[in-house]
Structures are given as C-alpha cells and as structure tokens.
Predicted model as a PDB file, atoms N, CA, C, CB and O in Angstrom, pLDDT in the B-factor column:
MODEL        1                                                                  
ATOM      1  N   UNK A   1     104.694  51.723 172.138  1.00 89.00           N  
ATOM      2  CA  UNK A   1     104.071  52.216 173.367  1.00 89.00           C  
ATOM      3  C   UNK A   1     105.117  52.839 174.283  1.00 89.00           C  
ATOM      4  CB  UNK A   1     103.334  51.076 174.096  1.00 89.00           C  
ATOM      5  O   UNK A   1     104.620  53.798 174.873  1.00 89.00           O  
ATOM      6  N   UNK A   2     106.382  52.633 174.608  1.00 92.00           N  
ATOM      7  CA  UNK A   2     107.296  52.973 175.107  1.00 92.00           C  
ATOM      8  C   UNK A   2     107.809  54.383 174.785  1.00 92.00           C  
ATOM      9  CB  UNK A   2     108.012  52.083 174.915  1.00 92.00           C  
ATOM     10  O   UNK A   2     108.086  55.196 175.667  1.00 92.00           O  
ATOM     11  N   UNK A   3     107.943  54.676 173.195  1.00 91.00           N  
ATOM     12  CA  UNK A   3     108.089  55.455 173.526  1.00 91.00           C  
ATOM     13  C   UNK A   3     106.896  56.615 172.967  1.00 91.00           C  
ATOM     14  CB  UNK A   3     109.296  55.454 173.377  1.00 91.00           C  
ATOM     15  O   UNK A   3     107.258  57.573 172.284  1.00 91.00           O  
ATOM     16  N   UNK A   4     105.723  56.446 173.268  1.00 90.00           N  
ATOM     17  CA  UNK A   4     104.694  57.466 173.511  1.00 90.00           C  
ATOM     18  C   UNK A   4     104.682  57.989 175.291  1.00 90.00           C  
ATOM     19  CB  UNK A   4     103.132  56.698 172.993  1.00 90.00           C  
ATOM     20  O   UNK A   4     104.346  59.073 175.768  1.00 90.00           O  
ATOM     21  N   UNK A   5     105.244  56.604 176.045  1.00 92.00           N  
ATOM     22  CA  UNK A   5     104.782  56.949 177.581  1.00 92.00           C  
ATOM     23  C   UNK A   5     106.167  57.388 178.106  1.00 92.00           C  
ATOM     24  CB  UNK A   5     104.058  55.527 178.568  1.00 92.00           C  
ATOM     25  O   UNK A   5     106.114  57.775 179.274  1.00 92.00           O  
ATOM     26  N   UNK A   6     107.334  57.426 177.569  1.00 94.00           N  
ATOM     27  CA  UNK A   6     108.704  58.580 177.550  1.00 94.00           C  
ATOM     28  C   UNK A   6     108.567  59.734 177.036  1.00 94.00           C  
ATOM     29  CB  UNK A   6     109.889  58.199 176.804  1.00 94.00           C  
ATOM     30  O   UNK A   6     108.673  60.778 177.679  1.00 94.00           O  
ATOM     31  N   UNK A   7     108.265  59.641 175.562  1.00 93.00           N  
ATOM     32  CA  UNK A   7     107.905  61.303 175.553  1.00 93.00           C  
ATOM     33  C   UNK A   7     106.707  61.581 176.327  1.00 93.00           C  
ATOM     34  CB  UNK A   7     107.598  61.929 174.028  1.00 93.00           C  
ATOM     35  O   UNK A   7     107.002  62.668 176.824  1.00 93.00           O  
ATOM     36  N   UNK A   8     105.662  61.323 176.703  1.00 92.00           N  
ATOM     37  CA  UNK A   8     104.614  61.584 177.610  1.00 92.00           C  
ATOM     38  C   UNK A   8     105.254  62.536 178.687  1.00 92.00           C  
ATOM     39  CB  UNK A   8     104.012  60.223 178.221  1.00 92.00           C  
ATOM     40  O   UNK A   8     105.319  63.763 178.771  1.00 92.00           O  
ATOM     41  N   UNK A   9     105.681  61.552 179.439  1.00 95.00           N  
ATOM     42  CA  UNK A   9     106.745  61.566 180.660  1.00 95.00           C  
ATOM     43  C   UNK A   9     107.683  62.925 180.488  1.00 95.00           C  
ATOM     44  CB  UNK A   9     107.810  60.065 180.611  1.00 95.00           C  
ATOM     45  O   UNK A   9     107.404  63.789 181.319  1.00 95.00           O  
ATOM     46  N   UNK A  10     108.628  63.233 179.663  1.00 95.00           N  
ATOM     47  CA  UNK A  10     109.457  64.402 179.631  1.00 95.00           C  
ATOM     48  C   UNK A  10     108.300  65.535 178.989  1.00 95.00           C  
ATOM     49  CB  UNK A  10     110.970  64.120 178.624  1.00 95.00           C  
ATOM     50  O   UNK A  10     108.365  66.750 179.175  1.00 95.00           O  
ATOM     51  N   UNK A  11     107.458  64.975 178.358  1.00 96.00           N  
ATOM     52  CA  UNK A  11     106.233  66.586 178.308  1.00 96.00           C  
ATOM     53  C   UNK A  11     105.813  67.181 179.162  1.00 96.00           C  
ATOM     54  CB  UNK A  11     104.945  66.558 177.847  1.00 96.00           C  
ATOM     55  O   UNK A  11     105.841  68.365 179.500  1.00 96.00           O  
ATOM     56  N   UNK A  12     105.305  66.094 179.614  1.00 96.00           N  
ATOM     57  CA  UNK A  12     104.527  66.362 181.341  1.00 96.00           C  
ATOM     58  C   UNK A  12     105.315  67.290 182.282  1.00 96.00           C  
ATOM     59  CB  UNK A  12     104.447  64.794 182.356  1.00 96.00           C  
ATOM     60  O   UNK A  12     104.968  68.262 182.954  1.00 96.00           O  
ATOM     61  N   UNK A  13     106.664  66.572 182.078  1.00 96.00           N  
ATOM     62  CA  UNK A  13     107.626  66.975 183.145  1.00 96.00           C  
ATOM     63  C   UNK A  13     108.022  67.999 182.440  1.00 96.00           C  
ATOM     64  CB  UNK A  13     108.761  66.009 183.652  1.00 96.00           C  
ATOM     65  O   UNK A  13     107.848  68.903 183.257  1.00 96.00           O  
ATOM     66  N   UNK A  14     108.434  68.495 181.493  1.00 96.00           N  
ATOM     67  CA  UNK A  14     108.331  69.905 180.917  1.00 96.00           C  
ATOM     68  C   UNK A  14     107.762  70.959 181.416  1.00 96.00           C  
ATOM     69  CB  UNK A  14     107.816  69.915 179.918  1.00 96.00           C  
ATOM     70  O   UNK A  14     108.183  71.788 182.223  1.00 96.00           O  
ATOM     71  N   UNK A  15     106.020  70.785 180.457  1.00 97.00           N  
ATOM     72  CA  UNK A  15     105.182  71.607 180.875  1.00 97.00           C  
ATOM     73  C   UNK A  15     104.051  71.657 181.748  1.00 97.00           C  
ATOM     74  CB  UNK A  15     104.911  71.896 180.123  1.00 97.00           C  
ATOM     75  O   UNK A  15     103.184  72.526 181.653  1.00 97.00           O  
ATOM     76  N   UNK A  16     104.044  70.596 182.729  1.00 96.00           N  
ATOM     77  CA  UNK A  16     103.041  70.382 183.840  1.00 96.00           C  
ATOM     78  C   UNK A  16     101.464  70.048 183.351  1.00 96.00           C  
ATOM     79  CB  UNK A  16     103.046  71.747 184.738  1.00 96.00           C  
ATOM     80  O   UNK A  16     100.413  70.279 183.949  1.00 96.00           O  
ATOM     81  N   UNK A  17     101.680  69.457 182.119  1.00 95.00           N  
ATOM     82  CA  UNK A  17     100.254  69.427 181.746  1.00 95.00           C  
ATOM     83  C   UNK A  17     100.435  68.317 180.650  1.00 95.00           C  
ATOM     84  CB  UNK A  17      99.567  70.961 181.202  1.00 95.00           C  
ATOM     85  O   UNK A  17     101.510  68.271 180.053  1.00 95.00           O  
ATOM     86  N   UNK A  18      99.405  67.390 180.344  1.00 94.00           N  
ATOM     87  CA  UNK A  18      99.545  66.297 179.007  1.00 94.00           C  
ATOM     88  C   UNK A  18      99.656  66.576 177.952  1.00 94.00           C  
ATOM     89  CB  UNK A  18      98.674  65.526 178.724  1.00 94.00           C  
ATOM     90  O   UNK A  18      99.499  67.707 177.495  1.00 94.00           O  
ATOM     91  N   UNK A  19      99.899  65.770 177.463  1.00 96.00           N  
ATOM     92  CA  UNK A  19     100.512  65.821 175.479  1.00 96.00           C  
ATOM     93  C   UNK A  19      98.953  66.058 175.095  1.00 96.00           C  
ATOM     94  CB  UNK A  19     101.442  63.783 174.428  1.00 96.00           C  
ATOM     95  O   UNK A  19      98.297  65.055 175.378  1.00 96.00           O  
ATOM     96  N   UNK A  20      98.123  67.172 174.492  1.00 97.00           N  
ATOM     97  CA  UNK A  20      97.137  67.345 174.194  1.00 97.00           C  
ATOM     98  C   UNK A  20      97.016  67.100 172.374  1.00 97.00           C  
ATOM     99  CB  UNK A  20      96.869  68.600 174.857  1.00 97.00           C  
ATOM    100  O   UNK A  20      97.822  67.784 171.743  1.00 97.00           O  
ATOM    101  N   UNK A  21      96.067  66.174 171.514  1.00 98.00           N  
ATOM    102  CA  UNK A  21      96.150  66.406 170.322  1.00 98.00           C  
ATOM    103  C   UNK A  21      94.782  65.534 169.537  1.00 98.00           C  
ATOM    104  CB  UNK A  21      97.650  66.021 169.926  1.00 98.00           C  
ATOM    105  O   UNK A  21      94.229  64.476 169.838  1.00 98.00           O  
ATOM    106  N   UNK A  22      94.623  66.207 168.769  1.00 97.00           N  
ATOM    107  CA  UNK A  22      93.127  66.144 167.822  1.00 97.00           C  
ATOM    108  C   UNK A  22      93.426  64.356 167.410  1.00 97.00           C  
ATOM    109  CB  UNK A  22      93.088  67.599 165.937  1.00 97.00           C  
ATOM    110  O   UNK A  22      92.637  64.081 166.505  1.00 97.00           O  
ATOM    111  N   UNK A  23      94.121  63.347 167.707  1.00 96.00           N  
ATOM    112  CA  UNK A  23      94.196  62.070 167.273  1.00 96.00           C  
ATOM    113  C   UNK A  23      93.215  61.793 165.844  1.00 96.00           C  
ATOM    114  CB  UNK A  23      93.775  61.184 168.541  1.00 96.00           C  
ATOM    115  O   UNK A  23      93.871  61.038 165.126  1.00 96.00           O  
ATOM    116  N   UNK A  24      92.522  61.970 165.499  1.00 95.00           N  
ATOM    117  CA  UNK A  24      91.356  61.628 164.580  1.00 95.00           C  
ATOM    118  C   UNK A  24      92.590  62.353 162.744  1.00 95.00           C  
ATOM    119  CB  UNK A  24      89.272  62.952 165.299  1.00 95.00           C  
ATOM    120  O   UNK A  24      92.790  61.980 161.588  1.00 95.00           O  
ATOM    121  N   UNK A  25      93.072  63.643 163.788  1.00 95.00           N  
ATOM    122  CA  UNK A  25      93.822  64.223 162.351  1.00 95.00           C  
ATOM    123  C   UNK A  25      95.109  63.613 162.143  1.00 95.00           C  
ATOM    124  CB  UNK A  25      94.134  65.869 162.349  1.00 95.00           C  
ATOM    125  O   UNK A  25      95.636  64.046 161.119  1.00 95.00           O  
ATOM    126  N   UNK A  26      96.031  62.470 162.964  1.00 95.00           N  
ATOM    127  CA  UNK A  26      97.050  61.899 162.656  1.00 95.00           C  
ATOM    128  C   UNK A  26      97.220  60.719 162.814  1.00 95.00           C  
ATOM    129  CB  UNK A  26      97.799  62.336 163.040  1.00 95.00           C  
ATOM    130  O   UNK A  26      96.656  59.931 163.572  1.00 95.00           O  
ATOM    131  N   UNK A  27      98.087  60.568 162.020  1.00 96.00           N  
ATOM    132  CA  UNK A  27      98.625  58.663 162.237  1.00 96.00           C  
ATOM    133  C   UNK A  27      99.496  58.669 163.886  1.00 96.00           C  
ATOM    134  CB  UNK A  27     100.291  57.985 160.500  1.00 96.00           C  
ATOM    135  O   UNK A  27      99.755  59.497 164.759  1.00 96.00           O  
ATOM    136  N   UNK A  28      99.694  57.376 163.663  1.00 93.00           N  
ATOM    137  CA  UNK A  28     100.412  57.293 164.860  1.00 93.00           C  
ATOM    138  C   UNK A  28     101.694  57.511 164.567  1.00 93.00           C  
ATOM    139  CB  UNK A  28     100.265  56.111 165.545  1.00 93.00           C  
ATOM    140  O   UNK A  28     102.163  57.145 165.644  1.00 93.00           O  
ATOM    141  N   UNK A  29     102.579  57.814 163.961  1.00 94.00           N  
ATOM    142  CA  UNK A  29     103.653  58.362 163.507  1.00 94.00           C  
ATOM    143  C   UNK A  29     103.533  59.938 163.230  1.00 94.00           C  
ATOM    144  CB  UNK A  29     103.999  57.615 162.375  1.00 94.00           C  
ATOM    145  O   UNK A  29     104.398  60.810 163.312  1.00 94.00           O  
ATOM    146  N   UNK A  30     102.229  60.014 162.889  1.00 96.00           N  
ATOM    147  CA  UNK A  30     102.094  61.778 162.867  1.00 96.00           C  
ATOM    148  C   UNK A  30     102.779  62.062 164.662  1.00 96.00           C  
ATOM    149  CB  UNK A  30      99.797  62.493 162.612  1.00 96.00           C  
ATOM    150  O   UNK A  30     103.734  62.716 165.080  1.00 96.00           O  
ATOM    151  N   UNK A  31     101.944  61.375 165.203  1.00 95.00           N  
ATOM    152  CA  UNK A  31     101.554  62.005 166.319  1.00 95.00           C  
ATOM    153  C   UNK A  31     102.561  61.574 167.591  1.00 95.00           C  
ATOM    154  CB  UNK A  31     100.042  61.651 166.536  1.00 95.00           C  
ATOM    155  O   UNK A  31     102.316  61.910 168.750  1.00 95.00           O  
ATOM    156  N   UNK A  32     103.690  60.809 167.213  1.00 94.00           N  
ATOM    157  CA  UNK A  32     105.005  60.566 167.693  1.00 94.00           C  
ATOM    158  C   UNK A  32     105.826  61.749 166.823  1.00 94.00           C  
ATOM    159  CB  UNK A  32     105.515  58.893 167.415  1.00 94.00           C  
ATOM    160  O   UNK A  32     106.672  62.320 167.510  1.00 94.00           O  
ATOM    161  N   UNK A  33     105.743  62.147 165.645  1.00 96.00           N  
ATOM    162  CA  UNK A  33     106.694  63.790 164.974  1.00 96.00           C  
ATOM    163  C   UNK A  33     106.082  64.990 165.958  1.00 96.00           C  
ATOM    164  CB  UNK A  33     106.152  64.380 162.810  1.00 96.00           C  
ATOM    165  O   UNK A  33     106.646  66.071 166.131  1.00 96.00           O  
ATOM    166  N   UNK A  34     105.023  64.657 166.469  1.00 96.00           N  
ATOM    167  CA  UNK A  34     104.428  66.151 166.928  1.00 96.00           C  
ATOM    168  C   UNK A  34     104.849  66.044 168.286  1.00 96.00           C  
ATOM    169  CB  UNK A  34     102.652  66.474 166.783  1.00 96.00           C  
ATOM    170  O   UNK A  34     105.176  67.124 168.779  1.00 96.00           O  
ATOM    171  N   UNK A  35     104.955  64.792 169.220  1.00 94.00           N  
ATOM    172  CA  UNK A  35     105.446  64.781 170.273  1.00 94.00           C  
ATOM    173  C   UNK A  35     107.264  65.313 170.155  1.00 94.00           C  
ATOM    174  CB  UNK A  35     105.067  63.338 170.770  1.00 94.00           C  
ATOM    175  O   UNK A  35     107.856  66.137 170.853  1.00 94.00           O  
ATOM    176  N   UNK A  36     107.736  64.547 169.103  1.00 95.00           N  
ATOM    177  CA  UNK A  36     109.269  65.331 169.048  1.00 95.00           C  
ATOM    178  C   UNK A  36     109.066  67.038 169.043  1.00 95.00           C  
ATOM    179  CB  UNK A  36     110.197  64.844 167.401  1.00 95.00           C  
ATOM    180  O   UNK A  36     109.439  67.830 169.908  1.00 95.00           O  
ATOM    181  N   UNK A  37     108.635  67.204 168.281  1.00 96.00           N  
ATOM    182  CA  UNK A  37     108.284  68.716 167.962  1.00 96.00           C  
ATOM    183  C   UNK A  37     107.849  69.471 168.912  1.00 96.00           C  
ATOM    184  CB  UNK A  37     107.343  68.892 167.037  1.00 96.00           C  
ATOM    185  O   UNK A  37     108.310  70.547 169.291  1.00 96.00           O  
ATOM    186  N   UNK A  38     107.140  69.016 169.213  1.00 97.00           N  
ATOM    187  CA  UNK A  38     106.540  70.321 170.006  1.00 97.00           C  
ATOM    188  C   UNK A  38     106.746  70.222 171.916  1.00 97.00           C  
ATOM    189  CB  UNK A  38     104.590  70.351 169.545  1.00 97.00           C  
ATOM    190  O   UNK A  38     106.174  70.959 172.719  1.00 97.00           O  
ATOM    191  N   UNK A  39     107.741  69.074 172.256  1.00 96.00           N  
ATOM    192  CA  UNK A  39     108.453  69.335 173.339  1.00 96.00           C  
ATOM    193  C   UNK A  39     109.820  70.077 173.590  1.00 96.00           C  
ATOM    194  CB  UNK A  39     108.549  68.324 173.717  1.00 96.00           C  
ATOM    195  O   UNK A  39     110.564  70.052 174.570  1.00 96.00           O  
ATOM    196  N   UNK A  40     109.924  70.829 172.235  1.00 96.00           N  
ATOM    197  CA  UNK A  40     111.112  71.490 172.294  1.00 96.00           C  
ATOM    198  C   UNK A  40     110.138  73.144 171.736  1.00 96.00           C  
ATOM    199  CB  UNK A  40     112.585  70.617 171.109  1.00 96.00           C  
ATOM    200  O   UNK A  40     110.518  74.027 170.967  1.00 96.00           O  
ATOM    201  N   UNK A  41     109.184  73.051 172.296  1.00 97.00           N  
ATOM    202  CA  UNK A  41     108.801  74.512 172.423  1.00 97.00           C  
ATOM    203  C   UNK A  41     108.960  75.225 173.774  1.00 97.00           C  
ATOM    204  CB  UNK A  41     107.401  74.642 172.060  1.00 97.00           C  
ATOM    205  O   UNK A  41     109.324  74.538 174.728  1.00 97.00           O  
ATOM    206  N   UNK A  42     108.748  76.399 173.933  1.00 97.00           N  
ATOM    207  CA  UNK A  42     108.815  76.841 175.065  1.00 97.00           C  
ATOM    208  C   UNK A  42     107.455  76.742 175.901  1.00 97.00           C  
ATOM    209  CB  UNK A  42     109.308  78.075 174.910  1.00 97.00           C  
ATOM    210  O   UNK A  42     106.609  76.281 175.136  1.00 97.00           O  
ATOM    211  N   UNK A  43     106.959  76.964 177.034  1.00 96.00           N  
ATOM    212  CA  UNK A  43     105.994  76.920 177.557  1.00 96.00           C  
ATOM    213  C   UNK A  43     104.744  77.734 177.224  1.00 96.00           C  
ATOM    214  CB  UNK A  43     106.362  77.024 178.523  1.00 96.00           C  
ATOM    215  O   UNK A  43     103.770  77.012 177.013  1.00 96.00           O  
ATOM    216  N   UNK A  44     104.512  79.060 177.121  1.00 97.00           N  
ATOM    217  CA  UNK A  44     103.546  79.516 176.603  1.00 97.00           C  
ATOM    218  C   UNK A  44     102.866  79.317 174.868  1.00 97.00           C  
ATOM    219  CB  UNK A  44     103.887  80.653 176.954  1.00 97.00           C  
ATOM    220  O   UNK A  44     101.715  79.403 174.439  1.00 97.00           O  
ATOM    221  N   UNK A  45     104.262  79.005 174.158  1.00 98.00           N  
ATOM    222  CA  UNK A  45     103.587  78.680 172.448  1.00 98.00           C  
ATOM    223  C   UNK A  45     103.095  77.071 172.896  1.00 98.00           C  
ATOM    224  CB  UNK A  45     105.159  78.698 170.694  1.00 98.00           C  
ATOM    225  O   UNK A  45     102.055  76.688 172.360  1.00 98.00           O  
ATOM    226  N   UNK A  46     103.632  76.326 173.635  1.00 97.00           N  
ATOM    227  CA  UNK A  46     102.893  74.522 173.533  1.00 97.00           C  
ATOM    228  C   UNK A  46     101.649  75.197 174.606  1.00 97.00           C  
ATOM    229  CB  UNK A  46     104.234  72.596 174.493  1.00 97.00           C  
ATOM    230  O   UNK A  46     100.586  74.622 174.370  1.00 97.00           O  
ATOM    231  N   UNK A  47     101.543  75.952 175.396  1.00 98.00           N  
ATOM    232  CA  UNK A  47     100.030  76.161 175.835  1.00 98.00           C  
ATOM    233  C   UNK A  47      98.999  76.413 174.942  1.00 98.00           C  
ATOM    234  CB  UNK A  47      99.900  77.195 176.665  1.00 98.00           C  
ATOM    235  O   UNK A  47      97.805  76.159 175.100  1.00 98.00           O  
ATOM    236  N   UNK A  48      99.713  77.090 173.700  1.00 98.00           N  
ATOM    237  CA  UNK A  48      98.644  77.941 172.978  1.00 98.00           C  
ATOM    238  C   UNK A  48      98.493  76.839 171.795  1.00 98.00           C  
ATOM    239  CB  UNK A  48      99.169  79.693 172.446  1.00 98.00           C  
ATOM    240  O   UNK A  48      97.409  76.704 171.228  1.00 98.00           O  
ATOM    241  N   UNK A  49      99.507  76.136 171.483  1.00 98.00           N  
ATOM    242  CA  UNK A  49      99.052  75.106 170.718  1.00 98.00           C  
ATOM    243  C   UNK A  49      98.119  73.357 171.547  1.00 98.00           C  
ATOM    244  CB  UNK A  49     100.575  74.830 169.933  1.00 98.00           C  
ATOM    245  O   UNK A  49      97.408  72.517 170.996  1.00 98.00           O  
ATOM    246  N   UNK A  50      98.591  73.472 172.979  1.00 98.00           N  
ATOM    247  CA  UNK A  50      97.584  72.928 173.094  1.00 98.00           C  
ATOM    248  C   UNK A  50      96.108  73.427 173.413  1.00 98.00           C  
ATOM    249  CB  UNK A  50      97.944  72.261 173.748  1.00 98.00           C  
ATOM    250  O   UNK A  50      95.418  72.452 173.712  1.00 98.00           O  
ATOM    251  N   UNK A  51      95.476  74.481 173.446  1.00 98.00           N  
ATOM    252  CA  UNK A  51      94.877  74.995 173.462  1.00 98.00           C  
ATOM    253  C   UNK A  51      93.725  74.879 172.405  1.00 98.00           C  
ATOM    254  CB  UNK A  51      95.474  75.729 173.657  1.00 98.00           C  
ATOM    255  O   UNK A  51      92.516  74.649 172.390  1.00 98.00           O  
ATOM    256  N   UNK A  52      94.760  75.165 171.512  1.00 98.00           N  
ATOM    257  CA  UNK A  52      93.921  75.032 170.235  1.00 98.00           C  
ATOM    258  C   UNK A  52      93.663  73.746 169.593  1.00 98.00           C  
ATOM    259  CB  UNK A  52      94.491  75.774 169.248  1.00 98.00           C  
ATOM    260  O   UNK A  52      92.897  73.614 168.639  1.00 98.00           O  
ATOM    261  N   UNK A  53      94.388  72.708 170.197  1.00 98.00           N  
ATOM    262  CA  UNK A  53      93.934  70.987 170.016  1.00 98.00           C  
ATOM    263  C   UNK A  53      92.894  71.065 170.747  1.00 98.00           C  
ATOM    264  CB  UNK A  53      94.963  69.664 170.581  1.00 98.00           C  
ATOM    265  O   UNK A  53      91.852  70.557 170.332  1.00 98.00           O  
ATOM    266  N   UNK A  54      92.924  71.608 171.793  1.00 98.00           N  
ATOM    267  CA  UNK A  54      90.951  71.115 172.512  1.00 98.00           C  
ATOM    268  C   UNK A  54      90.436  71.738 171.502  1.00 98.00           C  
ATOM    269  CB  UNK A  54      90.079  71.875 174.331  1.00 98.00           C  
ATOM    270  O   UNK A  54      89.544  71.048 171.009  1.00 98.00           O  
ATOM    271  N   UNK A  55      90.599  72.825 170.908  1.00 98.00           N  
ATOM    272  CA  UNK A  55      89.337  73.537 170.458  1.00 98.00           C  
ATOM    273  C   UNK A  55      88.826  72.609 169.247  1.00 98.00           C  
ATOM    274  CB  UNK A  55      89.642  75.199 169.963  1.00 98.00           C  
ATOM    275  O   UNK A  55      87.664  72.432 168.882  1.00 98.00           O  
ATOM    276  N   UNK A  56      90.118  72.018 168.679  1.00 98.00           N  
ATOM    277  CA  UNK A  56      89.698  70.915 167.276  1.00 98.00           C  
ATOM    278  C   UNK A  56      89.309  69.747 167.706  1.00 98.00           C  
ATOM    279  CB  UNK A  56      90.901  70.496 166.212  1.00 98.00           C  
ATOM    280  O   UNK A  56      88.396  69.139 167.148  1.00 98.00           O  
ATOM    281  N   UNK A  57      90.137  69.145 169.061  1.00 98.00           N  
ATOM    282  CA  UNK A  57      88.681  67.652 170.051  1.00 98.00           C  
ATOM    283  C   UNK A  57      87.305  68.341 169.916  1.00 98.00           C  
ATOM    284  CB  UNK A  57      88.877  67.340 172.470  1.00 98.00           C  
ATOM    285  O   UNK A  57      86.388  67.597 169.570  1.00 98.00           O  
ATOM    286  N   UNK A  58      86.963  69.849 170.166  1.00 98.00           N  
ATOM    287  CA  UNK A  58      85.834  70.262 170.500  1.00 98.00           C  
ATOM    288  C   UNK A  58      84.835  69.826 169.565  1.00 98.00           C  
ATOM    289  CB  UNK A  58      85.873  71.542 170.667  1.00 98.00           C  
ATOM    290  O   UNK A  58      83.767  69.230 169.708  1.00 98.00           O  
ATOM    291  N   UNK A  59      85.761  70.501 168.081  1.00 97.00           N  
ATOM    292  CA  UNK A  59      84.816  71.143 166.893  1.00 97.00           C  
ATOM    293  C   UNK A  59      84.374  69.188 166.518  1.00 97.00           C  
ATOM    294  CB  UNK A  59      86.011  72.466 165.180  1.00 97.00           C  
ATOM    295  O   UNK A  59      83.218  68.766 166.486  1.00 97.00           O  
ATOM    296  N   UNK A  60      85.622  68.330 166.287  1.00 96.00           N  
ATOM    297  CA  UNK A  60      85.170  67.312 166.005  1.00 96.00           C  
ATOM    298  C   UNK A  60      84.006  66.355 166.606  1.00 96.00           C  
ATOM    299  CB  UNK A  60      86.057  66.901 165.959  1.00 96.00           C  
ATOM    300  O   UNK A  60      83.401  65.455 166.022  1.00 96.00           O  
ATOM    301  N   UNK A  61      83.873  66.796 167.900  1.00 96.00           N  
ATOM    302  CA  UNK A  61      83.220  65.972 168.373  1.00 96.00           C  
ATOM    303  C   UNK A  61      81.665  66.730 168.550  1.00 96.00           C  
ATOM    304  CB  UNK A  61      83.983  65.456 169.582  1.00 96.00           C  
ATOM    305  O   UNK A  61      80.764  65.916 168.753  1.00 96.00           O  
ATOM    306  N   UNK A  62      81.319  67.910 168.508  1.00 96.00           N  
ATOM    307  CA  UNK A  62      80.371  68.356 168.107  1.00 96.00           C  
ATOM    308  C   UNK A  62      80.034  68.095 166.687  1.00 96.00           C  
ATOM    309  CB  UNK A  62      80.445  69.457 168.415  1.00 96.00           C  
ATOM    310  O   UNK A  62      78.999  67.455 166.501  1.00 96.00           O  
ATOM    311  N   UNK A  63      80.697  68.461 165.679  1.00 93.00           N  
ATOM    312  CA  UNK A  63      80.389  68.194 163.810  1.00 93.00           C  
ATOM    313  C   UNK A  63      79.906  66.657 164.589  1.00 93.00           C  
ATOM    314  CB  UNK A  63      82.272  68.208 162.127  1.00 93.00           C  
ATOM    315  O   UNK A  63      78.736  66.695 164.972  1.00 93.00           O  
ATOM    316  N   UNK A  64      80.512  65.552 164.825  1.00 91.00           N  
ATOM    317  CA  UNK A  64      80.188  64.484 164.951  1.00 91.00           C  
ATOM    318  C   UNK A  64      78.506  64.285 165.734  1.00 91.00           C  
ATOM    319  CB  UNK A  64      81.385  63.960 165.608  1.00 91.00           C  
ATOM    320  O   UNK A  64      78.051  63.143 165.785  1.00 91.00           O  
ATOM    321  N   UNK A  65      77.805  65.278 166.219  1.00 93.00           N  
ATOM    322  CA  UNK A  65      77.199  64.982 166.904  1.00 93.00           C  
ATOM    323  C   UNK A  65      75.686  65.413 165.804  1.00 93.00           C  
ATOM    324  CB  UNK A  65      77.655  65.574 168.302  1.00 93.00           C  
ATOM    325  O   UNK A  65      74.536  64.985 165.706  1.00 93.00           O  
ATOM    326  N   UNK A  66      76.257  66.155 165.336  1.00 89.00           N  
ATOM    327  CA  UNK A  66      75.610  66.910 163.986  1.00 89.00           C  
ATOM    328  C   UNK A  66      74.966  66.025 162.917  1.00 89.00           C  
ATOM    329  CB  UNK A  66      76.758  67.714 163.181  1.00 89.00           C  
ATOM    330  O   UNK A  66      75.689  65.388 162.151  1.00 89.00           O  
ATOM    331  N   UNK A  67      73.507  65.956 162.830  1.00 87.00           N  
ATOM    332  CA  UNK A  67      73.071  65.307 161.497  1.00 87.00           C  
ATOM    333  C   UNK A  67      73.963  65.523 160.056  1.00 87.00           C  
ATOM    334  CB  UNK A  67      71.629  65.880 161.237  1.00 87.00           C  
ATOM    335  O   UNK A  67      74.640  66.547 159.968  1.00 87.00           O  
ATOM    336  N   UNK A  68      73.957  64.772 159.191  1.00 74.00           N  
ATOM    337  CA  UNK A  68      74.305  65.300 157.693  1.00 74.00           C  
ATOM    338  C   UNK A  68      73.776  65.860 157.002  1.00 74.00           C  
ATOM    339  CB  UNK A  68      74.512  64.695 156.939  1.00 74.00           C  
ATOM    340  O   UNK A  68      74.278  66.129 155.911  1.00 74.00           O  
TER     341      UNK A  68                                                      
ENDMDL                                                                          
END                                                                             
C-alpha cells in the first residue's frame, strides 16, 4: 500500500491529475510496472494514455451491463 500511495503522490504531483487505469486488466504488480512506467512520460502522452483507460473503465463497464 505504501508504495501505490508514493507513486500516487509523485503522479499526481507530476501531472495534476490521478493514476488512471482499467484495474480489471492487471494484477497488482501489473499495475505497480505501469505506475513505474508511465510516470516517466511526459505530460501530454500520460494524458492520452490516460484517456484511453477511461475509455476501457467505459467499454468494461457497459459490456458488463450487457446481457450474454
């Protein structure tokens, strides 16, 4: 937990906005590599990649809402 709410913390403080990510598609070790990763992007490519994590929260949680 420590260090999800440190890297949190230097993301935030990075790029003025939260660690955005589809959780359902990673482990929790995925998703501590993607926090390394992708706080050493620059500001407009981690916008556009978080961007496109809402759009996959979106899709999942609509498919989810979806009969079979």
């Amino acid at each position: 937990r420590a260090q999800f709410e440190a890297l949190n913390g230097l993301y935030v403080e990075t790029f003025g906005f939260p660690f955005i990510i589809a959780v359902k598609d990673h482990s929790k070790d995925g998703i501590l590599e993607a926090f390394r990763a992708r706080v050493k992007n620059d500001r407009e490519t981690e916008f556009n990649t978080a961007c496109r994590q809402v759009e996959r929260i979106a899709f999942l949680r609509l498919q989810g809402m979806l009969p079979n």
